[in-house]
Backbone bond lengths (Angstrom), bond angles and torsions (degrees), N, CA, C in turn:
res aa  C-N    CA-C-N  psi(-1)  N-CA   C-N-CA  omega(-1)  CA-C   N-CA-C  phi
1 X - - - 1.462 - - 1.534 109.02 -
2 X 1.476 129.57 102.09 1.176 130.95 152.72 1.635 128.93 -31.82
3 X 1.396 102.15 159.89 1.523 113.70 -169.12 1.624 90.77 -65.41
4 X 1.446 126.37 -59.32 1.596 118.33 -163.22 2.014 112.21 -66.76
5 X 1.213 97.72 -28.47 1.733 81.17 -178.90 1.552 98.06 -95.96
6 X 1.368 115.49 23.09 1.651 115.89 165.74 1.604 100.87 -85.52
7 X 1.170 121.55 -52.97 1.150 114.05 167.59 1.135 140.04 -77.72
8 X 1.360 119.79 -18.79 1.082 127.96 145.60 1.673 129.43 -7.88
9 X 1.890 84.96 -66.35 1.440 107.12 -164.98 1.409 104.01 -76.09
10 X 1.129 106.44 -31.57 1.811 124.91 171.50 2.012 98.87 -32.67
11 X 1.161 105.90 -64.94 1.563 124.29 -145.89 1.586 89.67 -93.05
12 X 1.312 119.10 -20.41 1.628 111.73 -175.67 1.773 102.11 -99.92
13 X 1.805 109.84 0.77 1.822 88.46 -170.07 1.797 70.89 -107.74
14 X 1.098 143.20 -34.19 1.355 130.48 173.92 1.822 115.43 -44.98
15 X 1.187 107.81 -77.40 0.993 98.57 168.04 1.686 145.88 -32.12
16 X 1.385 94.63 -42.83 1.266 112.72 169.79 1.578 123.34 -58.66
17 X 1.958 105.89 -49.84 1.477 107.77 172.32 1.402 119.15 -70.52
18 X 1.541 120.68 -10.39 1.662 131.38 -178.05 1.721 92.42 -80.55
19 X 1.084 128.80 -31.25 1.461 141.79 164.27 1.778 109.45 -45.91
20 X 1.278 110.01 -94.10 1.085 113.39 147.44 1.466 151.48 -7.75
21 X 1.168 90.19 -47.34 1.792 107.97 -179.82 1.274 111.38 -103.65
22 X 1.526 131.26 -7.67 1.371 140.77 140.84 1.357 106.03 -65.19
23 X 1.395 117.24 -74.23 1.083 112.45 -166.62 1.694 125.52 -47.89
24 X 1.130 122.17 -42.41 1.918 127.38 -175.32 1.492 97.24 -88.45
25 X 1.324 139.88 -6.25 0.962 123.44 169.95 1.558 143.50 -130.19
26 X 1.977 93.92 -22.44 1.263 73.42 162.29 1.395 125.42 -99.72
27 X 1.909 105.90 -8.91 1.345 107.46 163.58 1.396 115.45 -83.54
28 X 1.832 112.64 118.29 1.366 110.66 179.40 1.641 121.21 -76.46
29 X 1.579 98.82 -38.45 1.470 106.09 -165.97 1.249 107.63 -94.45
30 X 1.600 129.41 128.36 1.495 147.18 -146.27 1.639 81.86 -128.14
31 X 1.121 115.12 131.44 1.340 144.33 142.02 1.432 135.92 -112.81
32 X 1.428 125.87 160.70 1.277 100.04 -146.68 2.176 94.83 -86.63
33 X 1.337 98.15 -15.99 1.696 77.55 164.70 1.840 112.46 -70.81
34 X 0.874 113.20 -8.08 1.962 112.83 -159.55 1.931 87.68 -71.12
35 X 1.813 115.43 -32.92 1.380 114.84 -178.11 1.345 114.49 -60.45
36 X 1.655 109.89 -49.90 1.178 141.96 -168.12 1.637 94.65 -47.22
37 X 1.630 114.74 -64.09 1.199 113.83 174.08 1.382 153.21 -93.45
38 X 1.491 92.08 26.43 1.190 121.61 178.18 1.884 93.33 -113.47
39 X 0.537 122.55 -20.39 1.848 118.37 174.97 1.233 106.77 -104.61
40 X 1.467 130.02 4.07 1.503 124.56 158.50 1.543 109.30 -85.88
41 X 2.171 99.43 -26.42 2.069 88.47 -168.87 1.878 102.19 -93.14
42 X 1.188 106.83 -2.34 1.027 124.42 168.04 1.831 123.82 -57.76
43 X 1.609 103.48 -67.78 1.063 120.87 -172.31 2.097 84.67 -71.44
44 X 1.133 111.43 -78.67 1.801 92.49 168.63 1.647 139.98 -0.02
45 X 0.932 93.84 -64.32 1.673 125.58 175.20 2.067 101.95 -50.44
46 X 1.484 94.64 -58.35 1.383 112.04 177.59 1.568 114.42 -65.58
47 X 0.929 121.63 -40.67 1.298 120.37 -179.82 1.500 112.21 -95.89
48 X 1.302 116.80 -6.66 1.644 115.57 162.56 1.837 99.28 -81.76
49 X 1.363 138.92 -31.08 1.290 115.21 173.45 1.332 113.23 -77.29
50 X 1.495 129.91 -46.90 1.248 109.07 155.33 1.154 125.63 -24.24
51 X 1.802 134.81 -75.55 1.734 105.33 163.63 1.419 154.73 -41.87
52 X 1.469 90.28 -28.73 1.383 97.26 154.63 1.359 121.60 -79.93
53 X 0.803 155.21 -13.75 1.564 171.50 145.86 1.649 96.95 -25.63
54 X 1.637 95.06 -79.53 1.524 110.71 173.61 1.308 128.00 -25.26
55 X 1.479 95.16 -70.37 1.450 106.31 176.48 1.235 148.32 -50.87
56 X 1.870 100.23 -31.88 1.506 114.38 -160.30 1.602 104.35 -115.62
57 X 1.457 115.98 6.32 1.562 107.79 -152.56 1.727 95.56 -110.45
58 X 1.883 112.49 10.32 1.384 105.25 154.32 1.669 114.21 -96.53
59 X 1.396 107.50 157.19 1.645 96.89 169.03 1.217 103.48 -97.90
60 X 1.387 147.11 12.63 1.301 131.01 176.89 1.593 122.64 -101.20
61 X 1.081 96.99 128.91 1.823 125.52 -172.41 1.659 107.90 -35.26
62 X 1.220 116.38 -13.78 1.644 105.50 176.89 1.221 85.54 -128.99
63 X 0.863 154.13 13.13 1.786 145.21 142.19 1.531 100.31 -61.57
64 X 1.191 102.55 -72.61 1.644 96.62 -169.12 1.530 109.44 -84.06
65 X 0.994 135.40 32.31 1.541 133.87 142.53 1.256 110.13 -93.23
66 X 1.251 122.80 -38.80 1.808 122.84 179.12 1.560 109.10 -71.65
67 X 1.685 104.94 -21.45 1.125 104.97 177.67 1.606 138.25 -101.96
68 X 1.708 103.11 13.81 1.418 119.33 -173.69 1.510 104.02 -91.57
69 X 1.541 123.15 -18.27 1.621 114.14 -176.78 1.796 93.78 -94.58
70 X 1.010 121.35 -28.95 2.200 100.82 164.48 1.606 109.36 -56.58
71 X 1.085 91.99 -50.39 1.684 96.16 -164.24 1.670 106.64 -57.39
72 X 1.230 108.87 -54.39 1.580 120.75 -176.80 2.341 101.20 -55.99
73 X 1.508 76.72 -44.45 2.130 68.26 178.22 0.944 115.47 -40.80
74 X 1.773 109.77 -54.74 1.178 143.00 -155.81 1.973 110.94 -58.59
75 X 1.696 98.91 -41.67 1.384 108.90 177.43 1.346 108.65 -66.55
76 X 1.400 125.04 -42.60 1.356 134.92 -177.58 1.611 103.81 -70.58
77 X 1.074 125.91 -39.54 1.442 105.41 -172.22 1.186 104.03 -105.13
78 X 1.827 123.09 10.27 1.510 92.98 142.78 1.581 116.49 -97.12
79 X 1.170 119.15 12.79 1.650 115.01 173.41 1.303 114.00 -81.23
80 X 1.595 108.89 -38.55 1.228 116.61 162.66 2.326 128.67 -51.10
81 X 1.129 80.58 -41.86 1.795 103.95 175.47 1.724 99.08 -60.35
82 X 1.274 101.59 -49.58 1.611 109.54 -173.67 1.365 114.90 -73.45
83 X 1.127 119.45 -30.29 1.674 109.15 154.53 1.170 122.70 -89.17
84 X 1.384 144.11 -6.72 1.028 142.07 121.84 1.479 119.97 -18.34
85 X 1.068 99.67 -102.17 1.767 112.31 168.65 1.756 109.57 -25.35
86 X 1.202 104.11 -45.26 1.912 102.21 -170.57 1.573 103.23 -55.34
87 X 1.732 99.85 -43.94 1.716 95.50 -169.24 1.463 113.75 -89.96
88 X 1.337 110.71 -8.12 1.552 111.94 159.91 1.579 126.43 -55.03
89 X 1.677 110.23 -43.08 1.227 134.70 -144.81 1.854 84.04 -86.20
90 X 1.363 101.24 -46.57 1.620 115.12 -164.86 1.288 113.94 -74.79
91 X 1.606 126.12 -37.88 1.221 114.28 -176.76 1.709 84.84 -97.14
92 X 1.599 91.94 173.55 2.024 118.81 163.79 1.156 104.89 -88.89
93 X 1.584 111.29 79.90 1.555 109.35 158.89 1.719 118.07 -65.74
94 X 1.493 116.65 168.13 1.097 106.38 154.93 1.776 116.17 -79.52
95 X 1.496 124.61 163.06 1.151 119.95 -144.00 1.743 88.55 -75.43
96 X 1.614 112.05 -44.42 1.694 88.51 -153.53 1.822 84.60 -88.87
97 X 0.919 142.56 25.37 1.278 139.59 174.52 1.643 89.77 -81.20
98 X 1.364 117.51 -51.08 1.333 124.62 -161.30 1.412 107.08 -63.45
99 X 1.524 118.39 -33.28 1.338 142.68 -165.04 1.195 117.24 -66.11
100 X 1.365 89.55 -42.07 1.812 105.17 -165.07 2.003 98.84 -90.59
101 X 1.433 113.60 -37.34 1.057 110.93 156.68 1.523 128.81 -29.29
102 X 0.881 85.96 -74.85 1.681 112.39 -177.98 1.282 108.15 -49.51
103 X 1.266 117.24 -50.04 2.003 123.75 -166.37 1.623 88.36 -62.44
104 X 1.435 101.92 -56.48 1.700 114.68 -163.43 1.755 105.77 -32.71
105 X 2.099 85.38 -61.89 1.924 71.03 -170.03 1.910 100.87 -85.11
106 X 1.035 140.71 -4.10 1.836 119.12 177.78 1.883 90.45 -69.70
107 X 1.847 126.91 -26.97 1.287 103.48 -161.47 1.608 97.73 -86.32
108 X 0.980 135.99 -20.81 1.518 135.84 169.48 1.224 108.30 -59.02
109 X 1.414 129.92 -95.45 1.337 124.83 133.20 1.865 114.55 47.99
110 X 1.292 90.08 -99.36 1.556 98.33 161.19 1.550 148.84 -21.37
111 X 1.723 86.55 -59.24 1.169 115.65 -177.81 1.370 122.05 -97.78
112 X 1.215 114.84 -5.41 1.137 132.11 154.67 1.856 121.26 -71.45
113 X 1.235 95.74 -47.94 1.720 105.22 178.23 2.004 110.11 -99.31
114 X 1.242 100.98 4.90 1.462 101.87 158.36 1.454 118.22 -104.08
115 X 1.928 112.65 -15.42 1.661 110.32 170.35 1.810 96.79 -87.35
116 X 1.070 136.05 -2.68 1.264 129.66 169.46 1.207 123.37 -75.99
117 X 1.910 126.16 -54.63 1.251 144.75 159.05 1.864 102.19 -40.58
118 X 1.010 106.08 -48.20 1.961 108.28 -169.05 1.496 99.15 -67.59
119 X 1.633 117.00 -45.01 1.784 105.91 -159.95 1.747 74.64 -88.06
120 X 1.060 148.43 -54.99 1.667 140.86 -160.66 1.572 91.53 -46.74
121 X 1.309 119.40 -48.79 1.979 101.44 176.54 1.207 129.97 -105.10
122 X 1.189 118.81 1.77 1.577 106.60 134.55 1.428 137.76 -60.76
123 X 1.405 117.27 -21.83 1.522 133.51 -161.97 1.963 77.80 -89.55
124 X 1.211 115.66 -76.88 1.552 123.64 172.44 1.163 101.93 -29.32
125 X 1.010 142.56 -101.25 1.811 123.46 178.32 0.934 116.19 -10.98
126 X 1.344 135.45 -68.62 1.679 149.13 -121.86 2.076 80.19 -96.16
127 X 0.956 116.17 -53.44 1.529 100.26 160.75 1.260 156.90 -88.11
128 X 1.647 104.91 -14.03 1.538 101.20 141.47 1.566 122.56 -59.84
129 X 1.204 117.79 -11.45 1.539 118.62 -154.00 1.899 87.46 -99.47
130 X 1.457 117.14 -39.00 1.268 105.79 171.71 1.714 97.45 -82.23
131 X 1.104 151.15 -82.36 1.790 117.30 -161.81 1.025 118.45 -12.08
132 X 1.541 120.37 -55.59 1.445 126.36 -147.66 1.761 85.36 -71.15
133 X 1.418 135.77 -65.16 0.987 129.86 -169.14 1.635 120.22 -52.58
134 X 1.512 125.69 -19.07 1.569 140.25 179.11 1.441 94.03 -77.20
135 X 1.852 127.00 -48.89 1.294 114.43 -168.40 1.338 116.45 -75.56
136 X 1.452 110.62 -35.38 1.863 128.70 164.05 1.767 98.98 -41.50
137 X 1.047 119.70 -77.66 1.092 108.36 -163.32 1.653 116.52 -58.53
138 X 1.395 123.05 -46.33 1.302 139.01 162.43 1.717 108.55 -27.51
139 X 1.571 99.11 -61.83 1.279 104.31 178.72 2.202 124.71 -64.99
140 X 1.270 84.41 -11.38 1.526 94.47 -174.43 1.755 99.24 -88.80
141 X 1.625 114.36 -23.18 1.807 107.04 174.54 1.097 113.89 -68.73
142 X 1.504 120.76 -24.82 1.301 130.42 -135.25 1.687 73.17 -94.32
143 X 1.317 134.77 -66.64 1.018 148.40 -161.28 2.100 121.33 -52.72
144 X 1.699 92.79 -32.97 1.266 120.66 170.12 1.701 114.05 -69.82
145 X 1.511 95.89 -31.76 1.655 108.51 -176.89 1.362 102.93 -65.05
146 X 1.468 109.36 -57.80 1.184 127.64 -162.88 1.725 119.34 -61.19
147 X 1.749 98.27 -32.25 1.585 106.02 -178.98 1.534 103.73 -77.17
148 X 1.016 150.03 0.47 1.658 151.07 -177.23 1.423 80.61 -78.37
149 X 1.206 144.75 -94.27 1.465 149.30 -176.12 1.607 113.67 -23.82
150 X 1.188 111.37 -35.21 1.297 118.96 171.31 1.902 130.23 -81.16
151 X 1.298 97.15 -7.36 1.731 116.63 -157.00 2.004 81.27 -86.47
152 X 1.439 106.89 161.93 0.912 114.96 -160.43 1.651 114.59 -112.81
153 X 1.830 97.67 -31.03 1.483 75.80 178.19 1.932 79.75 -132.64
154 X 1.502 95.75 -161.97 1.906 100.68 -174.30 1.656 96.42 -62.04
155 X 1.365 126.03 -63.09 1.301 108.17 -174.07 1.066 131.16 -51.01
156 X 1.364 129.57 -31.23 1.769 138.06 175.76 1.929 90.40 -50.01
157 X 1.643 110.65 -79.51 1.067 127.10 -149.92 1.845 103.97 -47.64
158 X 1.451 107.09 -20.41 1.493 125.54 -166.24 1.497 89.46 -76.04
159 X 1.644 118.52 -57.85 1.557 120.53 -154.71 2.019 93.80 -68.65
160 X 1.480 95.68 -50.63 1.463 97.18 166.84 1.723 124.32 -37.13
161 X 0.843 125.20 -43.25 1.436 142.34 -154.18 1.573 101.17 -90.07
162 X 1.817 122.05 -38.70 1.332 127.84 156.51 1.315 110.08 -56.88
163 X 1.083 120.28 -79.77 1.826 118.21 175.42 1.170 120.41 -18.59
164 X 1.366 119.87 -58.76 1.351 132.13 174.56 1.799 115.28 -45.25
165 X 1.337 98.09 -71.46 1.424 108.22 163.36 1.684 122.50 -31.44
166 X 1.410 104.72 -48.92 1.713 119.42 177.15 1.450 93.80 -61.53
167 X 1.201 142.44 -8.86 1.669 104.10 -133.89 2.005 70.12 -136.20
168 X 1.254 126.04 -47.60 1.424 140.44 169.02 1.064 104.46 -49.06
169 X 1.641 142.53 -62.67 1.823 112.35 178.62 1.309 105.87 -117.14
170 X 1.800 115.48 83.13 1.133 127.01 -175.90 1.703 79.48 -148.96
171 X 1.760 101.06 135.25 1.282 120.11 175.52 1.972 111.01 -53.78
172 X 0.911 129.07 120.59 1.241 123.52 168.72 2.200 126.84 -77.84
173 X 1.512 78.34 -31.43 1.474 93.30 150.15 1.592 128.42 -28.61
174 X 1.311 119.10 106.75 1.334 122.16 177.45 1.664 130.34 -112.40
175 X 1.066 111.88 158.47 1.703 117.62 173.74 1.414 117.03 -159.23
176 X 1.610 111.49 174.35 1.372 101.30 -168.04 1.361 130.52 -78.97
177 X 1.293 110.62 5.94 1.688 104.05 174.93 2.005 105.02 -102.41
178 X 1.304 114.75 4.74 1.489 91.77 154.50 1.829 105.54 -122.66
179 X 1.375 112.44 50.32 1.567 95.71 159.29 1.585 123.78 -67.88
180 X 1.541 103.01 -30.69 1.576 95.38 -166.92 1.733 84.58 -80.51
181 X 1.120 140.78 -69.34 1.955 118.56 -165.30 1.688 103.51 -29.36
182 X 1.351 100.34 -49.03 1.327 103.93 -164.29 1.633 108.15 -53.00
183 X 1.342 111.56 -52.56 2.131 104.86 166.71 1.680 107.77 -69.90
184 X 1.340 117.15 -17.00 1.755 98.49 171.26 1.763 101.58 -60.58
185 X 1.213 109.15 -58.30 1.329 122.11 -136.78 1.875 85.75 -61.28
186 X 1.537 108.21 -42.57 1.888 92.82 -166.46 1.542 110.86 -89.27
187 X 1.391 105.19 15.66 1.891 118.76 159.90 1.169 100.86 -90.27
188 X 1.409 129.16 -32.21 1.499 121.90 -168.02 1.899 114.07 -77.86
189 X 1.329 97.49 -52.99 1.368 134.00 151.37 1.290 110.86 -19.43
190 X 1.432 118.23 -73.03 1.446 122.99 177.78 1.573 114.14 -54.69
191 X 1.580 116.26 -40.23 1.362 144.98 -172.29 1.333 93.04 -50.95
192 X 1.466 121.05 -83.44 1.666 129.90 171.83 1.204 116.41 -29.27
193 X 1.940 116.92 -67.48 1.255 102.65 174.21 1.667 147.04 -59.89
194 X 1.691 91.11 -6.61 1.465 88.56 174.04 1.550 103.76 -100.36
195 X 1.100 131.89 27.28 1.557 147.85 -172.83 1.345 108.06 -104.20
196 X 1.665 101.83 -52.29 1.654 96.46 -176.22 1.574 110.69 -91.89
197 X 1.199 119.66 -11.18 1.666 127.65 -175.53 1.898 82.08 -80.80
198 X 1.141 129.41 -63.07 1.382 116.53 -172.99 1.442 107.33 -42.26
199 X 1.806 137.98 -62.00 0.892 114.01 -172.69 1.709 90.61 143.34
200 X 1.559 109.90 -18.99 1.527 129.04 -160.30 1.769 107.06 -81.06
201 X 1.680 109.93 97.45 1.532 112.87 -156.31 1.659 80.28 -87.05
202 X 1.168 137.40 -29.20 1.545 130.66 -168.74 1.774 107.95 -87.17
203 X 1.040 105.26 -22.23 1.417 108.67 -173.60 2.117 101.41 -86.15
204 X 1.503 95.33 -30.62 1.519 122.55 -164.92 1.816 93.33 -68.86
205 X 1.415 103.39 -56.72 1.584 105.68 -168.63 1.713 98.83 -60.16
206 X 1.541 120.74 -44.03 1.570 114.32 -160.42 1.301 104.57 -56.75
207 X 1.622 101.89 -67.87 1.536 124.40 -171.20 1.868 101.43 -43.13
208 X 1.254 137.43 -22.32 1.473 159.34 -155.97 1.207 90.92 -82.44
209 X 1.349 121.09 -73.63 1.676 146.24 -155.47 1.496 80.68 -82.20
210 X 1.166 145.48 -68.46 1.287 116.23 -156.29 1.247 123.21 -68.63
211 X 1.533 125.25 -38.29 1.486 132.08 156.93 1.577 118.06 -32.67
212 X 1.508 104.95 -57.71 1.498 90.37 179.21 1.247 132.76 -90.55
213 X 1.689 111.57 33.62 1.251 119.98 157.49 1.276 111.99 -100.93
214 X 1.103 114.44 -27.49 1.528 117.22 -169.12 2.043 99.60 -85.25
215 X 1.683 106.14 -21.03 1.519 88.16 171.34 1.609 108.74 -92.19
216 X 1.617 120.14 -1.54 1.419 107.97 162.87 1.583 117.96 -72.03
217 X 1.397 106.59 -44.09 1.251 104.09 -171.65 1.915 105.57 -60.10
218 X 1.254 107.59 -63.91 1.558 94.74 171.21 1.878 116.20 -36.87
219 X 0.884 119.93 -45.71 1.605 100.32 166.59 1.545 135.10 -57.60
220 X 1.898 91.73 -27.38 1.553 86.66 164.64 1.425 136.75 -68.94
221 X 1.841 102.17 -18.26 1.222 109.39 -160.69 1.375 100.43 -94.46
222 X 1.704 124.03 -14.44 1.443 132.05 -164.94 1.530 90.73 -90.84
223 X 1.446 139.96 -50.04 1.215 138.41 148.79 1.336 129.84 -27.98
224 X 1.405 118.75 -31.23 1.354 129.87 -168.87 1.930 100.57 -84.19
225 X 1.222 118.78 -25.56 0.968 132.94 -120.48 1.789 104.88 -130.24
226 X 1.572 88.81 -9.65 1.836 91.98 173.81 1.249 98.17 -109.33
């Protein structure tokens, strides 16, 4: 259990017994909606630590940024539940009047802090999925640097030395409309490098020229695209 859903729980079992300790005491007279709405702020209450649960029980810095707009719904629609429930508990509803109340806002409620959790991890994907593609590519210059040293005769190290250049002031920055260049380019990549490690200066120049069209065109489209 982390330091933040330590407190968390701090501020959610307080709250909860200030719940409680209103509820059994200063309201005397129980009706059978006052149950009804007291087991809607209840079940509320419960399913707001579950989001918090969710949210807070990674330690990593884009976990819990993707995970502060569920949690925050989550606070709001149980404040919302809780006045609900207060004026349920307070007036003499009829019972399934109270019922249907109650379902209405825990099923909003819900669905409100389950379309939050869904767009909070898609957005979380959608940017681990671009790092991974900034370090891929990063990692593919580093690799381009490295094959010039590896090239065999002046022309290899020359075609090498273009690539490199292509691959050095080319945005590394990624998004989802160049994933597929982005797997051409480190098939192509591989293509070259096993061209100049063979020794193959004709195979070295093609595979050369074709890579660094395919890393211009990805710049056009990463250009196109901000």
């Amino acid at each position: 259990m982390n330091r933040r859903f330590k407190i968390s729980l701090i501020l959610w079992t307080i709250c909860f017994v200030l719940f409680n300790a209103a509820a059994f005491i200063l309201l005397m007279g129980r009706s059978q909606s006052f149950w009804v709405g007291y087991g809607a702020v209840v079940l509320a209450f419960a399913g707001q630590l579950f989001c918090s649960y969710k949210a807070l029980k990674s330690s990593d810095k884009n976990d819990l940024f993707y995970g502060s707009l569920p949690l925050a719904v989550s606070g709001i629609c149980l404040a919302a539940v809780l006045v609900v429930g207060i004026v349920v508990m307070l007036l003499p509803f009829d019972v399934l009047a109270a019922v249907f109340i109650c379902l209405a806002a825990l099923a909003i409620s819900a669905a409100a802090v389950l379309a939050a959790f869904v767009g909070g991890s898609s957005a979380a994907a959608k940017d681990k999925k671009q790092k991974t593609s900034v370090y891929t590519f990063k990692n593919l210059t580093a690799q381009a640097e490295h094959l010039i040293a590896e090239a065999k005769t002046g022309e290899m190290k020359k075609y090498a030395k273009e690539v490199y250049e292509a691959f050095r002031f080319s945005d590394p920055v990624s998004n989802q409309s160049l994933v597929e260049i982005n797997e051409r380019i480190q098939r192509q990549f591989a293509a070259f490098s096993s061209a100049v490690k063979d020794g193959d200066e004709q195979m070295s120049k093609a595979e050369a020229e074709s890579l660094i069209v395919m890393i211009d065109e990805r710049n056009k489209l990463c250009r196109a695209n901000k």
